[in-house]
C-alpha positions in Angstrom: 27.0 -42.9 -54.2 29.0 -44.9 -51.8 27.0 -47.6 -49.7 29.6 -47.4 -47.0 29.4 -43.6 -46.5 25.4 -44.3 -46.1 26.4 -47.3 -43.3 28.9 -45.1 -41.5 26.1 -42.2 -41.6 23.5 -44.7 -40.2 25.6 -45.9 -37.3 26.9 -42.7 -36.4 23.0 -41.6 -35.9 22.7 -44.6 -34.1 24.8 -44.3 -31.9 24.0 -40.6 -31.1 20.2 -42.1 -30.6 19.3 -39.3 -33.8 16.7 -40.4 -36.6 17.0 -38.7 -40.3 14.5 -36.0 -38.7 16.4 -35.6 -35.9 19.8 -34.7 -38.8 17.4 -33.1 -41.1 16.5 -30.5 -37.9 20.0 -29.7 -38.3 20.4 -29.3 -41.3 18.0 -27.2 -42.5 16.2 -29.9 -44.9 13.2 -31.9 -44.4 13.5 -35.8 -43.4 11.9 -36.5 -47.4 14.7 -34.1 -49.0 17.6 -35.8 -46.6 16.2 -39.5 -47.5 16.3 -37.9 -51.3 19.8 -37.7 -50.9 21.1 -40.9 -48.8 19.4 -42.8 -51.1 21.1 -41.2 -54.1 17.9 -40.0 -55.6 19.6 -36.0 -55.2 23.6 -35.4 -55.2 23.7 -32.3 -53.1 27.6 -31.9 -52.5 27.6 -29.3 -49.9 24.7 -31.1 -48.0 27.0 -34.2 -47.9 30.0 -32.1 -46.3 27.5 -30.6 -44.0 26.2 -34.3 -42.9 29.7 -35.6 -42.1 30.5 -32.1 -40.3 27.6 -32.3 -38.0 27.9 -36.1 -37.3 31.7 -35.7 -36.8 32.2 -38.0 -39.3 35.6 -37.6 -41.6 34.7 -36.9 -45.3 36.4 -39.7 -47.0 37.5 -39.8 -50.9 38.0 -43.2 -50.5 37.1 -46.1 -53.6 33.6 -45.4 -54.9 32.8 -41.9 -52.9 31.8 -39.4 -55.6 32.7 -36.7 -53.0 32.6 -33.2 -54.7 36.0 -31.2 -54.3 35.6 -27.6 -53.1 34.5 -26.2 -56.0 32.0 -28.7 -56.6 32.8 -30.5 -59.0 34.3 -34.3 -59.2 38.0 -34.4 -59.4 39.8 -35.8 -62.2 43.2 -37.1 -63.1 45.5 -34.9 -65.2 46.4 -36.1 -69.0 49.7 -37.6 -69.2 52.1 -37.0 -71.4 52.8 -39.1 -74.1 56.0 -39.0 -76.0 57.0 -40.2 -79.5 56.5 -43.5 -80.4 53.5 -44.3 -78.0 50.1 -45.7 -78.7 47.1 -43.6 -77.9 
């Protein structure tokens, strides 16, 4: 879990004069589940594309963001090639 995405979700309720209850309301979570999850107790992928989307926040991929892809699952880099001669 990425301690900037919790920062920019924090000042972005902050500046919209929202508590967690207040996003939680919106979401369709209780305030204990939401806390659950921005304190990365639960990794809820579609709850973390539904934060951003409410708080009209873009969802980063950036360094350290374990953001799930559509499917829900973490992306991953594709297996190069390696041709004769090369050390595994």
């Amino acid at each position: 879990m990425s301690i900037d995405r919790v920062k920019k979700i924090k000042i972005a309720l902050i500046r919209r004069g929202w508590n967690q209850g207040d996003l939680s309301e919106r979401l369709g979570i209780s305030q204990a589940y939401l806390s659950l999850i921005l304190s990365g107790r639960r990794n809820v992928p579609w709850i973390w594309m539904r934060i951003f989307e409410e708080l009209g926040l873009p969802r980063s991929r950036g360094k350290g963001s374990k953001m799930a892809d559509k499917a829900g699952s973490p992306t991953k880099k594709a297996a190069q090639p390696r041709g004769p001669g090369t050390l595994t």
